[in-house]
FILUMVO-95461 format. One record per residue (C-alpha): residue number from 1; chain; x, y, z. Coordinates in steps of 0.2 Angstrom, whole numbers. Each point is the difference from the previous one (the first is absolute). Example, Ala and Ser with C-alpha at 12.3 -4.5 7.8 and 13.67 -1.06 7.14 Angstrom:
2
[node 1 'A' [62 -22 39]]
[node 2 'A' [6 17 -3]]
***
This chain:
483
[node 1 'A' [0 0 0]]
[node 2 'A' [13 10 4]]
[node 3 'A' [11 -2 -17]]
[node 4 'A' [-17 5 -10]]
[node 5 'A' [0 16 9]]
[node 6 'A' [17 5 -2]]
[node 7 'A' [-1 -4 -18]]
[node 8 'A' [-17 9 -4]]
[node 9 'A' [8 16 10]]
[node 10 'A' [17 -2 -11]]
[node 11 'A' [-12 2 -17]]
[node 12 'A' [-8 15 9]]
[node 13 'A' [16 9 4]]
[node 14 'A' [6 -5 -20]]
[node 15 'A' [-14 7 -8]]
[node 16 'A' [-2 16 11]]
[node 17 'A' [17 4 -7]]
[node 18 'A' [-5 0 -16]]
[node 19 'A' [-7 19 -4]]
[node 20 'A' [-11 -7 -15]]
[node 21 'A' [-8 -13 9]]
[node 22 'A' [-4 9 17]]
[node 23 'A' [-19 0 -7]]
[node 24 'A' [1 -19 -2]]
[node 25 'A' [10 -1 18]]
[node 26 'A' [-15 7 9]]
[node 27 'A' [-11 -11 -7]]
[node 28 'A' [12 -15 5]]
[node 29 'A' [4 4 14]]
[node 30 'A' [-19 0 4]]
[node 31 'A' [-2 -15 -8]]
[node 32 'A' [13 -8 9]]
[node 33 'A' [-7 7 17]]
[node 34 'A' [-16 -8 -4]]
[node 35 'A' [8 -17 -3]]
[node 36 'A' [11 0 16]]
[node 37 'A' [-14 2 10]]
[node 38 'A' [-10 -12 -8]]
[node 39 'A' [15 -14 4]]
[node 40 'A' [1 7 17]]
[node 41 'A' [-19 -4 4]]
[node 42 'A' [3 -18 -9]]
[node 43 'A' [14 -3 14]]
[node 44 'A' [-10 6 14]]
[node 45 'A' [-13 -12 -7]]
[node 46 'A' [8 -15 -2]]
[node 47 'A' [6 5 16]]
[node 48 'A' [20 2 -6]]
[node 49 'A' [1 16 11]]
[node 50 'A' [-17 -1 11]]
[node 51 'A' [0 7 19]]
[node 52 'A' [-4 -16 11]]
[node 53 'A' [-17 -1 2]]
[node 54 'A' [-10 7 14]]
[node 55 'A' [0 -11 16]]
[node 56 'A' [-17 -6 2]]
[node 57 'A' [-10 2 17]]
[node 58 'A' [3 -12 15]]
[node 59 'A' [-16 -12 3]]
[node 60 'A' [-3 -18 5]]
[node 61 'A' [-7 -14 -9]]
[node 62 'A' [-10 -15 1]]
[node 63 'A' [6 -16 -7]]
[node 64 'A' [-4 -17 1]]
[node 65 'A' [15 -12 8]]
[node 66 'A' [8 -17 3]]
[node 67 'A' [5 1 20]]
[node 68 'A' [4 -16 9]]
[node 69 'A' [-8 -12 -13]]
[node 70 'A' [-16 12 2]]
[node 71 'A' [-11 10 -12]]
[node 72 'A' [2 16 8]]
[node 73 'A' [-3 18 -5]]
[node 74 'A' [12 16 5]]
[node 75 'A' [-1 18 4]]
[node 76 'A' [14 9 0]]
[node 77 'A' [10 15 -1]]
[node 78 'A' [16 6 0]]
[node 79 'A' [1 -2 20]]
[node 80 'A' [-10 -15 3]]
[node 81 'A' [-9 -17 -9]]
[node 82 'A' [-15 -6 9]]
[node 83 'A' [-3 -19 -6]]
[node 84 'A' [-18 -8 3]]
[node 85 'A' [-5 -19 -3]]
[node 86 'A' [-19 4 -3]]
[node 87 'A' [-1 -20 1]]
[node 88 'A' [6 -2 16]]
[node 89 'A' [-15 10 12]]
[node 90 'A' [5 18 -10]]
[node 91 'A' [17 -2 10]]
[node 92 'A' [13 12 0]]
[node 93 'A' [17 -12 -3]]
[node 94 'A' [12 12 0]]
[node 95 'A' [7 19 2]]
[node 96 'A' [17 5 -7]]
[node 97 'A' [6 17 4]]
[node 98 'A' [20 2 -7]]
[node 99 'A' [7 -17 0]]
[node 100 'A' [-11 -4 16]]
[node 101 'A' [-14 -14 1]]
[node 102 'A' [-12 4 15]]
[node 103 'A' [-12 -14 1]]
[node 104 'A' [3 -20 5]]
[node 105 'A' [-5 -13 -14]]
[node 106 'A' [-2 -16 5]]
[node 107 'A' [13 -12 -12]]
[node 108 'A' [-9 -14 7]]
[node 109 'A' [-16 3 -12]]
[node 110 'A' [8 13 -12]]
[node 111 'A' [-8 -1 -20]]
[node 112 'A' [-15 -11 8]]
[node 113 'A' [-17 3 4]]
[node 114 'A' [-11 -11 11]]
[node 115 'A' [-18 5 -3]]
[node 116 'A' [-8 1 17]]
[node 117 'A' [-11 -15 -3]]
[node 118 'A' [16 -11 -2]]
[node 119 'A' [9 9 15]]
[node 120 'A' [-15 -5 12]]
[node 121 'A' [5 -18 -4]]
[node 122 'A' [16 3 7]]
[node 123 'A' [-6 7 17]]
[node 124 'A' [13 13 -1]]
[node 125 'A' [2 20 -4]]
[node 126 'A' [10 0 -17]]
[node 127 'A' [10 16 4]]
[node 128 'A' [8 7 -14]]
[node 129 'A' [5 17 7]]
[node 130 'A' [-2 19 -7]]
[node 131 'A' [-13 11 7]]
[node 132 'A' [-20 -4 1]]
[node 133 'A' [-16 4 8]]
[node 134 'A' [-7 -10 13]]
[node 135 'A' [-16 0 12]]
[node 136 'A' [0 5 18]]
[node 137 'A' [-5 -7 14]]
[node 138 'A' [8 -19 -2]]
[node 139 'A' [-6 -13 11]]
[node 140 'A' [-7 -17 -3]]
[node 141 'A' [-21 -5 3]]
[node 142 'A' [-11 13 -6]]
[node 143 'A' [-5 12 -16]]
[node 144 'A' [7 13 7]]
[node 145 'A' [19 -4 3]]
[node 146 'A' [12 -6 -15]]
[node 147 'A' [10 -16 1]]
[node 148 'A' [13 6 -6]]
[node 149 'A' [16 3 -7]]
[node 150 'A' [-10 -15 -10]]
[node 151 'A' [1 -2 -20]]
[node 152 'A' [-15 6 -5]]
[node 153 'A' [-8 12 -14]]
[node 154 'A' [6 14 11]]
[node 155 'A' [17 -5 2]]
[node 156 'A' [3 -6 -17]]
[node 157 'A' [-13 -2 -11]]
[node 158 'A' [2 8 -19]]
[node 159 'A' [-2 19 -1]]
[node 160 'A' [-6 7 -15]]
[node 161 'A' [13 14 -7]]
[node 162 'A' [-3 15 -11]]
[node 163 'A' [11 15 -2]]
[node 164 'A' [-8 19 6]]
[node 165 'A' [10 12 -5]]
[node 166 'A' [18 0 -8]]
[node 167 'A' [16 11 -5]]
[node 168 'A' [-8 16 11]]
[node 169 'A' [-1 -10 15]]
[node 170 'A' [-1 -19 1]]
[node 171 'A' [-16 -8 9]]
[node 172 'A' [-7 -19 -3]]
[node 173 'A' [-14 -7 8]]
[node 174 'A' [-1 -18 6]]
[node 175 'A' [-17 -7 3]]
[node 176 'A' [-2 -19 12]]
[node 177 'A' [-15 -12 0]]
[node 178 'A' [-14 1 14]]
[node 179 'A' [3 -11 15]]
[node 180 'A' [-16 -7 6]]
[node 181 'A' [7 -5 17]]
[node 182 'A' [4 19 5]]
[node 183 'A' [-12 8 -11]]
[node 184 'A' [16 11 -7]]
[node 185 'A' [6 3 -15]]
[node 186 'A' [17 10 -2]]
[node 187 'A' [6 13 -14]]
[node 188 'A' [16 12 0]]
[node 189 'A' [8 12 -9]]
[node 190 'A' [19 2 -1]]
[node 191 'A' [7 16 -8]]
[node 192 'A' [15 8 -4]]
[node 193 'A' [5 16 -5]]
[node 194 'A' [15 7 -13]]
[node 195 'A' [10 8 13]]
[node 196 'A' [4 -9 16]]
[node 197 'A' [-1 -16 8]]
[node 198 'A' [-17 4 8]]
[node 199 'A' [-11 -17 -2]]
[node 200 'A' [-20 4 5]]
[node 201 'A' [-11 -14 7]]
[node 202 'A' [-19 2 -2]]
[node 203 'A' [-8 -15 6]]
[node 204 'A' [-19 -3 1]]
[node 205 'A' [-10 -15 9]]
[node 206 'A' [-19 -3 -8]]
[node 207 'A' [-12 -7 8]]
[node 208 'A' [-3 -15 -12]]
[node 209 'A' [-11 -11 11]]
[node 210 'A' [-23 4 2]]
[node 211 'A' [2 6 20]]
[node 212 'A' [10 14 9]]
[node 213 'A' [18 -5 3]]
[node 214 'A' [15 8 13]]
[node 215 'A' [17 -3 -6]]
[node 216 'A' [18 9 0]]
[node 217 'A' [11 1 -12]]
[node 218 'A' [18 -5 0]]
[node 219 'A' [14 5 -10]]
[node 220 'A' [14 -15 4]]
[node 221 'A' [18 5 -8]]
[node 222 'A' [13 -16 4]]
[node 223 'A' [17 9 -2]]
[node 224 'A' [13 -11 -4]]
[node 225 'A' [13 -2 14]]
[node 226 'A' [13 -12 -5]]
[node 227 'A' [17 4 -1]]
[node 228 'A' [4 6 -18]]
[node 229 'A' [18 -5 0]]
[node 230 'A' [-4 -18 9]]
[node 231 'A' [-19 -4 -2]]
[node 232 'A' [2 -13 10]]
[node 233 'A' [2 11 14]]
[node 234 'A' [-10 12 6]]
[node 235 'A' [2 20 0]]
[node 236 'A' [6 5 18]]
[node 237 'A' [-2 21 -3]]
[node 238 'A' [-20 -2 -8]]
[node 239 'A' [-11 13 11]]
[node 240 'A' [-15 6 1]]
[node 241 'A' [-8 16 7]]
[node 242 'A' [-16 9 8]]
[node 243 'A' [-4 13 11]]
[node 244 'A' [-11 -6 13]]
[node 245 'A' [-17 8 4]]
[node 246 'A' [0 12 16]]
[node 247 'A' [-17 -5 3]]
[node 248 'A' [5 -21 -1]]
[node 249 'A' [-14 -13 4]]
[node 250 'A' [17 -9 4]]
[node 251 'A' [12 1 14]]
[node 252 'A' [15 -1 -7]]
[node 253 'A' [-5 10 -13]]
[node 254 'A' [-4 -17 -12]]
[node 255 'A' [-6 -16 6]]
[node 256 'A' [10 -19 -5]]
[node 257 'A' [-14 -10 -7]]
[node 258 'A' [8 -14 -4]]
[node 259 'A' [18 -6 4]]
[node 260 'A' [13 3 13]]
[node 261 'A' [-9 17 12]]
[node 262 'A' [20 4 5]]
[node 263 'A' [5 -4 -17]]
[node 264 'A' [19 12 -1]]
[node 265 'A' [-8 5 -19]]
[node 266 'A' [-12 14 8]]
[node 267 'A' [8 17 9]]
[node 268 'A' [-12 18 2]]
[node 269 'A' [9 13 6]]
[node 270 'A' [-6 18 -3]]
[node 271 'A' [-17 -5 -5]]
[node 272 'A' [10 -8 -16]]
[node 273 'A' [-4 -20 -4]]
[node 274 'A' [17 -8 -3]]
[node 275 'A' [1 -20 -9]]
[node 276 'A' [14 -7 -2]]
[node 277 'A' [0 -14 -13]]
[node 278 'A' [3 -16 10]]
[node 279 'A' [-4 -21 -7]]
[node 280 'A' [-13 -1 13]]
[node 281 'A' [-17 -1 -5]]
[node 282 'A' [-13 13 8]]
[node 283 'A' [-13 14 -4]]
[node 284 'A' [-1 15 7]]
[node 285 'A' [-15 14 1]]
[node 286 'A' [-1 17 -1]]
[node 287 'A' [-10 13 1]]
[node 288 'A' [9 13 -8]]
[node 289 'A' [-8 17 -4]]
[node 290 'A' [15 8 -10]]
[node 291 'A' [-6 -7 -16]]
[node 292 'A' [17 -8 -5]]
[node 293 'A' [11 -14 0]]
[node 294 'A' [18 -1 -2]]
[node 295 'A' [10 -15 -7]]
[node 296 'A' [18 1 -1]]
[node 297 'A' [13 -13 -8]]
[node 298 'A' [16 9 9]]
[node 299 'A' [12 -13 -10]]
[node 300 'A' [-3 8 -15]]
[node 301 'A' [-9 17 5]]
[node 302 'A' [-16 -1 -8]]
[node 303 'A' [-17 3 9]]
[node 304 'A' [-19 1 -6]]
[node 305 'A' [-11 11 9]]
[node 306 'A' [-19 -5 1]]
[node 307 'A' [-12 13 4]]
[node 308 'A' [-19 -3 3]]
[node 309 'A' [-13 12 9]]
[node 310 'A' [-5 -4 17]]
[node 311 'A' [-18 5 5]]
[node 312 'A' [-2 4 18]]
[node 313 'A' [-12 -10 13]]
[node 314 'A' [-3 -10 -17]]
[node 315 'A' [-1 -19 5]]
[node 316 'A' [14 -10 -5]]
[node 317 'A' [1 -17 -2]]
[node 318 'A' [8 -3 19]]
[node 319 'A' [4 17 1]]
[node 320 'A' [14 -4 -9]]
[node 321 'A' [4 13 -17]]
[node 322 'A' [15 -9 0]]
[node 323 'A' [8 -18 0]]
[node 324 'A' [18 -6 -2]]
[node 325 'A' [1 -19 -3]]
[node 326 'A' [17 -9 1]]
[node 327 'A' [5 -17 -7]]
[node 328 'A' [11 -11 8]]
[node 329 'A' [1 -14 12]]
[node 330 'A' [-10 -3 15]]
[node 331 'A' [-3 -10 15]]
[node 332 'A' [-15 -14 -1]]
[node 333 'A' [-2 -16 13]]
[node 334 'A' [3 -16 -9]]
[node 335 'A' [-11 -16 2]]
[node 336 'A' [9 -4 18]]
[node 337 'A' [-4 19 6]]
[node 338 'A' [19 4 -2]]
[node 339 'A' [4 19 -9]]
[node 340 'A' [9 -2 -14]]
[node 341 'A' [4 13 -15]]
[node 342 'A' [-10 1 -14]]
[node 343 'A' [1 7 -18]]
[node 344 'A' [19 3 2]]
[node 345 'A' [2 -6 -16]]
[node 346 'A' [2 16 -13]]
[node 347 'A' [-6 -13 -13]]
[node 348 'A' [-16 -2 9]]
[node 349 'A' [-1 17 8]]
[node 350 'A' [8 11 -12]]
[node 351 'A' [10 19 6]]
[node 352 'A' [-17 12 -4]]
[node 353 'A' [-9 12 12]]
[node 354 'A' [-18 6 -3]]
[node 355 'A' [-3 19 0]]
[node 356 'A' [-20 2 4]]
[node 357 'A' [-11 13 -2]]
[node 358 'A' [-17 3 4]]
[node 359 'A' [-16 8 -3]]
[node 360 'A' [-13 2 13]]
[node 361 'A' [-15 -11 2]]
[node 362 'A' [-13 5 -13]]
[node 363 'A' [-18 -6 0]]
[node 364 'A' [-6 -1 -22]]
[node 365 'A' [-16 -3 -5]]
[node 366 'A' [-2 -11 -15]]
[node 367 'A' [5 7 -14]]
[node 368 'A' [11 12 11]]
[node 369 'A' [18 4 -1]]
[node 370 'A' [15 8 11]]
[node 371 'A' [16 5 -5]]
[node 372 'A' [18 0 6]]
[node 373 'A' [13 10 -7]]
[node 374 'A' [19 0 5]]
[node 375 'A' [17 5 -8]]
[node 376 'A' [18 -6 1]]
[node 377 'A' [14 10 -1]]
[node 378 'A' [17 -9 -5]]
[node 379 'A' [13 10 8]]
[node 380 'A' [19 -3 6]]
[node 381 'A' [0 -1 17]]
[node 382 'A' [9 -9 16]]
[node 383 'A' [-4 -6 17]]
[node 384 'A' [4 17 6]]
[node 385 'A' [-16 6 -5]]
[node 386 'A' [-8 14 12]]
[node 387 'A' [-14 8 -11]]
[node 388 'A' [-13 -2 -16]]
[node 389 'A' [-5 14 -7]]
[node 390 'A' [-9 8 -18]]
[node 391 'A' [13 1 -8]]
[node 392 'A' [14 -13 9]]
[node 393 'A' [8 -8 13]]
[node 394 'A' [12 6 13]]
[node 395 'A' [16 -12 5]]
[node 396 'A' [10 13 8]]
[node 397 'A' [-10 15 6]]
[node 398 'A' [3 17 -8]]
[node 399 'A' [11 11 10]]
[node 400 'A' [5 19 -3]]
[node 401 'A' [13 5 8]]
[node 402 'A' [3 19 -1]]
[node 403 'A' [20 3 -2]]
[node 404 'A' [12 14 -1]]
[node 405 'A' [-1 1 -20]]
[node 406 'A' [-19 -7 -3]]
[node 407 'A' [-11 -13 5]]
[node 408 'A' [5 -18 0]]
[node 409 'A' [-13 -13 -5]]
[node 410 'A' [1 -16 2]]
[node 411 'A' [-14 -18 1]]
[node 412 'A' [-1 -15 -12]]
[node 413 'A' [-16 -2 -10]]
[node 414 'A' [-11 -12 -13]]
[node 415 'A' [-11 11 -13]]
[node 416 'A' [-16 -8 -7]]
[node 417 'A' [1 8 -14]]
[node 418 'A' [15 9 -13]]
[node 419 'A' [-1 19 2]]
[node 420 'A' [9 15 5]]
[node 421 'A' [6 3 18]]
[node 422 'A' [2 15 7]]
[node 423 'A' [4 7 19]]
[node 424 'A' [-14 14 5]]
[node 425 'A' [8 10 16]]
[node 426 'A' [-11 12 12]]
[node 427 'A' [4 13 12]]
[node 428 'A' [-11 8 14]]
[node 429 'A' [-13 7 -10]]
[node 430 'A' [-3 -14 -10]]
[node 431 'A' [10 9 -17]]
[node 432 'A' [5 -15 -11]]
[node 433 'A' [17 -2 -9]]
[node 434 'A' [2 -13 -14]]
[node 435 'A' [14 -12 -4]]
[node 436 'A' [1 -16 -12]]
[node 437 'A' [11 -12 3]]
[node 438 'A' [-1 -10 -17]]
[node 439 'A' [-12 -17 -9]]
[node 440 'A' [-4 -15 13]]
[node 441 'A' [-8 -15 -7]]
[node 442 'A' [-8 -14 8]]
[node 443 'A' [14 -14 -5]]
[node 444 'A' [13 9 10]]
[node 445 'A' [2 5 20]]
[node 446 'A' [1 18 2]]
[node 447 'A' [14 6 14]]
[node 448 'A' [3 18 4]]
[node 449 'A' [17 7 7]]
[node 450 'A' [3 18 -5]]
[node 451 'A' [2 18 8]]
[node 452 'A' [-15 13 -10]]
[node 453 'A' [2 19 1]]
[node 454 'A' [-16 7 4]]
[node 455 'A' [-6 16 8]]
[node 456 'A' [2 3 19]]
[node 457 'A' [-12 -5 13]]
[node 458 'A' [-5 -16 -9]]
[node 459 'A' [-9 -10 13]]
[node 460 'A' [-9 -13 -11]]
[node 461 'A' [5 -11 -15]]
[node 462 'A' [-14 -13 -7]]
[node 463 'A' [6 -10 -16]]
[node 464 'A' [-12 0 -17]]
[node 465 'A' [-3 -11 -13]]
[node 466 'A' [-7 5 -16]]
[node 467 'A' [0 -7 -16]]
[node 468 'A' [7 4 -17]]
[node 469 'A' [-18 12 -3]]
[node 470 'A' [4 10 18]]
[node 471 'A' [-14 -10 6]]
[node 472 'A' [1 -1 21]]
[node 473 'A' [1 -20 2]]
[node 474 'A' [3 2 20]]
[node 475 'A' [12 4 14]]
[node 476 'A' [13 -13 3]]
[node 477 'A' [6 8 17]]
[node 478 'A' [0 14 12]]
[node 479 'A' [13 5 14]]
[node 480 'A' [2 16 11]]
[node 481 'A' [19 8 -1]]
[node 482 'A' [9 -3 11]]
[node 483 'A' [18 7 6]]
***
């Protein structure tokens, strides 16, 4: 392209400098003009000298998968895929966020399904893992207690699947069969959006049955804690969190419903529910008012955050908004009355806790239906966890120190979403000054360490996310300045 230029430029230049022909020049040269433009939008065409093309809008998909052996279908984005076996109860069978897998899956049944008819044969629960709805209260000889955890349509029987809305946001709806022993009949929608790892939960029970029914329902998460490195091991630094409720039903804050009542898994201190992952089998209840649940994998750093709204002097199902289940071996009496230890066998009682949450007892009419909504929140986070927020977690409390040549501020942090962070200072009279302190994103822990020059008599400093737009997404922390 270059060398056609130079020459048609060359017979320009020759036939300007002929004074007989400067007529004929100016029409050439127009000519020639005409021509190199027409070869320059040829190029560009055919894309020899194109600009790269415009980067197109982040969004998240739908697509229909191959996970384990199942047919399964995926939401995801560029932060998190959501992957649903609509066969197996409407289950969620995994999360990934990064390189991290959140939920347990069962390797004993992976890629099979055992329809509930063939699994009442058996006289045993087919667990496969993931996440699922269940019924609340359980219990064993009347209509109005579920036998459960029992392979049944509401465990595991087929959901239908169909897909919402896409590209803008991500939502699919999952539809199960009616059970005529509770009268229920469960749907959910899951939903994604194109800019965080944010997954929403809106679940609804119907009543399917001809008479007034009163049921709970249960959103049952079995995270996955087998050691990554040796899964035949189990994960020693696996945690999970809740603030306990001022106000408990319980005296300790939480009541041991089943297992060991001085089992060293269980610590509150500051009204703050601690578990420690133990191979003991146990559950625990709560009756949380916060709205939130914290579980935190502190070998590799990753938590999930599951929020839910507590209704107040509502009546849960127990009084418990909450249950942590654990896994693991426990003490039975054998034929001769002698204890002995049972399930120790990871084969047979495989590394997973149960992360519960539940809705209050609704009475539904026939015909009626309730709903349920939650959200996880994917987020890096560690054992050191002290606070859940809007917008994040707080690891190491936000400090602001005030020194000789500015103000040190200092905390470690887990953002929900990407965005902008920025430090907002006050003084006495409320009189705000603005700083940014650069992009956070959700895949990466957010640790402050620097001095900030501000004006004098700064006695305040709250920390902002907002996203690319300016939007407010929430206060991450707040501290007084100290000297």
């Amino acid at each position: 392209m270059y060398t056609v230029i130079e020459q048609f430029k060359s017979l320009v230049e020759a036939v300007k400098r002929s004074e007989r022909l400067q007529s004929m020049s100016r029409l050439i040269t127009a000519i020639l003009r005409i021509t190199i433009f027409a070869l320059l939008i040829q190029f560009i065409t055919k894309g020899a000298w194109a600009l790269p093309p415009a980067a197109s809008p982040k969004g998240c998909q739908v697509q229909a998968v191959d996970y384990e052996g199942w047919k399964a279908q995926e939401l995801f984005n560029e932060w998190v895929h959501v992957i649903i076996v609509p066969q197996l109860g409407g289950r969620v069978m995994q999360v990934k966020f990064g390189e991290h897998d959140y939920l347990f899956v069962n390797a004993r049944y992976k890629g099979q399904y055992i329809p509930p008819a063939a699994a009442a044969k058996t006289a045993h629960w087919i667990n496969y893992g993931g996440d699922k709805l269940w019924p609340l209260p359980e219990g064993q000889g009347d209509a109005e207690h579920w036998p459960g955890p029992v392979s049944d349509v509401l465990d595991d029987g087929e959901y239908s699947f169909r897909i919402v809305l896409e590209k803008t946001a991500c939502t699919v709806r999952l539809e199960g069969p009616s059970d005529l022993s509770t009268g229920l009949q469960y749907s959910r929608e899951i939903a994604i959006g194109t800019s965080s790892p944010e997954i929403s939960f809106h679940a609804e029970m119907k009543n399917a049955s001809d008479h007034p029914i009163r049921w709970s329902v249960q959103s049952v998460t079995q995270y996955d804690t087998a050691d990554t490195q040796d899964r035949t091991r189990y994960n020693h630094d696996f945690w999970a969190f809740a603030p306990t409720n001022p106000q408990s039903a319980f005296v300790d804050g939480y009541l041991v419903r089943a297992g060991l009542a001085d089992d060293p898994s269980f610590s509150v201190k500051d009204g703050w529910f601690t578990l420690h992952w133990l191979y003991l089998e146990n559950e625990v209840w709560l009756d949380s008012d916060a709205g939130w649940i914290a579980v935190v994998d502190d070998s590799s750093q990753f938590g999930m955050i599951e929020k839910f709204h507590y209704v107040k002097d509502a009546g849960y199902p127990g009084r418990a908004s909450v249950i942590f289940y654990k896994n693991g071996g426990a003490l039975e009496l054998d034929a001769s009355g002698m204890p002995r230890l049972r399930s120790s066998d990871p084969q047979r009682a495989p590394y997973y806790m149960e992360a519960e949450l539940n809705s209050p007892m609704i009475r539904l009419e026939p015909g009626a239906s309730s709903a349920f909504d939650t959200k996880w929140y994917p987020v890096r986070a560690d054992k050191n966890l002290k606070y859940v927020g809007s917008a994040g977690v707080v690891e190491i409390s936000l400090t602001a120190v005030l020194e000789s040549d500015g103000i040190r501020l200092a905390g470690k942090f887990g953002v929900f979403f990407p965005g902008k962070l920025s430090a907002r200072f006050y003084d006495t009279s409320g009189v705000e000054q603005h700083m940014n302190l650069g992009l956070v994103d959700p895949l990466h822990t957010v640790q402050l360490n620097q001095t900030i020059q501000v004006a004098p008599k700064v006695v305040r400093v709250s920390l902002q996310l907002d996203d690319e737009q300016g939007a407010d997404l929430g206060v991450l922390s707040e501290a007084e300045v100290t000297q």
